[in-house]
C-alpha positions in Angstrom: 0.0 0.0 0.0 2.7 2.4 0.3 3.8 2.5 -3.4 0.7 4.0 -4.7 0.6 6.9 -2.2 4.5 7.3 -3.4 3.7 7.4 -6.3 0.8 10.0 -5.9 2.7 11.7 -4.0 5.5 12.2 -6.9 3.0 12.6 -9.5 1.6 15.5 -7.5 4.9 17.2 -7.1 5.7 16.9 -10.6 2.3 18.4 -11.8 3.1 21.2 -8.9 6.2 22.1 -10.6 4.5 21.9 -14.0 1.9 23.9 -12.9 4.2 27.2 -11.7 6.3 26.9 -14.5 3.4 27.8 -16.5 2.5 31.5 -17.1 -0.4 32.9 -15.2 -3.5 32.6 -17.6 -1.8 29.7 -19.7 -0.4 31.9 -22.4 2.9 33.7 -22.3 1.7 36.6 -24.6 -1.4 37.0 -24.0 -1.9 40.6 -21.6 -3.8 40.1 -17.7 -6.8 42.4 -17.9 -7.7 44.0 -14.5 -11.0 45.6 -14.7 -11.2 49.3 -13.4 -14.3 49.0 -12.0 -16.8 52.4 -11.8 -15.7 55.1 -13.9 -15.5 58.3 -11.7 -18.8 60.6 -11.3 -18.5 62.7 -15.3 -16.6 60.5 -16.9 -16.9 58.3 -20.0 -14.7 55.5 -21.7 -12.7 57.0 -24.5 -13.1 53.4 -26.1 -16.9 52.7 -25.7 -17.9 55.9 -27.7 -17.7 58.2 -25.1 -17.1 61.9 -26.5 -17.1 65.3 -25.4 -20.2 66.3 -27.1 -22.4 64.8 -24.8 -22.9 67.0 -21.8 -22.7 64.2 -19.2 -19.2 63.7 -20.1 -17.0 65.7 -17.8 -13.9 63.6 -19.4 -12.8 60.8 -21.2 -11.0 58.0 -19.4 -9.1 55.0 -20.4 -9.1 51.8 -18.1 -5.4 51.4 -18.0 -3.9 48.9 -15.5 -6.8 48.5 -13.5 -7.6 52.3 -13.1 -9.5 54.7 -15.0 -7.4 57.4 -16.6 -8.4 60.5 -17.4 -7.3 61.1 -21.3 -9.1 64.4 -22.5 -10.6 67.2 -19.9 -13.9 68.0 -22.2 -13.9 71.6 -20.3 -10.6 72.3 -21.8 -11.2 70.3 -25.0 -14.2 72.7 -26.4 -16.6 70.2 -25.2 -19.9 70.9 -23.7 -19.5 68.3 -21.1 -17.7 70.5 -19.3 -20.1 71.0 -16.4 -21.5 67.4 -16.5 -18.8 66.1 -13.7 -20.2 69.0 -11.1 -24.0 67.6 -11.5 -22.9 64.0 -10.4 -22.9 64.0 -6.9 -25.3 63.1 -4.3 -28.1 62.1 -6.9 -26.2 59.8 -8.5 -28.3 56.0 -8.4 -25.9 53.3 -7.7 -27.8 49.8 -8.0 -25.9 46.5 -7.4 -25.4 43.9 -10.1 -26.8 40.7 -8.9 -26.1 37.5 -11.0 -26.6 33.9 -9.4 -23.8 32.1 -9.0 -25.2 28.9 -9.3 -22.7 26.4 -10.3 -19.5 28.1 -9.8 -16.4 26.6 -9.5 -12.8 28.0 -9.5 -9.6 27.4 -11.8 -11.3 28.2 -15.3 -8.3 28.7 -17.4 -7.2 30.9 -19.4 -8.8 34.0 -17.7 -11.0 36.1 -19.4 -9.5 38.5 -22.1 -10.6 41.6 -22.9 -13.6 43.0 -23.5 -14.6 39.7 -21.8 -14.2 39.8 -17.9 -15.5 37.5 -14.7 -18.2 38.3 -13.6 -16.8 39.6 -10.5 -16.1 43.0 -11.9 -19.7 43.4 -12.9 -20.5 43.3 -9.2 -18.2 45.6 -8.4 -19.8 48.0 -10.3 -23.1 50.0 -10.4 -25.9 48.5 -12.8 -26.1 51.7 -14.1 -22.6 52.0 -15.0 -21.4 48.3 -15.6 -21.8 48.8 -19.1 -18.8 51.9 -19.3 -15.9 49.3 -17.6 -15.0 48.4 -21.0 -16.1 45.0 -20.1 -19.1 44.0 -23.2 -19.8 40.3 -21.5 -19.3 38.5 -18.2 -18.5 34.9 -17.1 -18.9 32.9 -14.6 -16.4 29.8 -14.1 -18.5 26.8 -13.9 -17.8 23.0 -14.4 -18.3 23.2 -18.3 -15.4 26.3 -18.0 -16.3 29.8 -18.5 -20.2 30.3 -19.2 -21.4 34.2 -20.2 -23.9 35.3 -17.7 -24.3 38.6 -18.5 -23.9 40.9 -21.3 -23.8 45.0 -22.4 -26.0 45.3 -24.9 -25.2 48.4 -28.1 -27.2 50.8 -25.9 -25.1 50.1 -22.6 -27.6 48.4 -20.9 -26.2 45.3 -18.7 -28.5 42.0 -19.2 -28.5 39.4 -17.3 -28.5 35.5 -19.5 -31.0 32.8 -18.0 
């Protein structure tokens, strides 16, 4: 009886060491998205159509490393959105995002890859604003691998999949 749990006990070691020489993700070029979450009160994504012609744009912002930077002041730009960031305050609605996680698992490889994201960073966001992450659909990590369980929609509207 003590040869087989050797044996495990080797073949668990080696798949160990195979298992942290391999590159986070499972592909050596591919990037690790980090989603930024909300986009601060005024701002819009420069890469999901935001523009300084519409007046609730204070700013564009790019998601860059996990945090939303600001790219183009639309006060200073000629924009009208100039005063859109000033309105955003205490009225702002801030909903949660709530997706069942029935069936999740853990250790889906490879990781999501942009404009695809877990669903995590849809909860981490406002329903209102999930859609301006510069995530477009969300998974969940389930025995079958990654299953899309929501999605933003061409009007920036998050839905949830049955």
């Amino acid at each position: 009886m003590r040869a087989p749990r050797l044996f495990r006990a080797v073949i668990a070691a080696f798949a160990a060491l195979a298992g942290a020489a391999m590159p986070a993700g499972g592909c050596s070029d591919s990037p690790v998205f980090t989603p930024c979450g909300e986009i601060p009160a005024g701002g819009c994504p420069s890469d999901r159509g935001g523009t300084c012609d519409d007046t609730a744009c204070a700013g564009l912002y790019d998601c860059v490393e996990g945090k939303w930077t600001r790219s183009v002041d639309c006060s200073t730009d000629g924009g009208s959105g100039g005063g859109g960031g000033s309105d955003a305050g205490p009225d702002v609605v801030c909903s949660p995002v709530t997706i069942a996680h029935v069936g999740e698992k853990s250790g889906c490889k490879p990781d999501p890859q942009s404009p695809d994201c877990p669903v995590v960073a849809a909860e981490a966001a406002c329903r209102e604003s999930v859609c301006l992450t510069g995530c477009l659909d969300f998974f969940l990590c389930t025995k079958d691998g990654w299953t899309a369980v929501a999605t933003c929609d061409e009007e920036g509207e998050l839905s949830i999949l049955p």
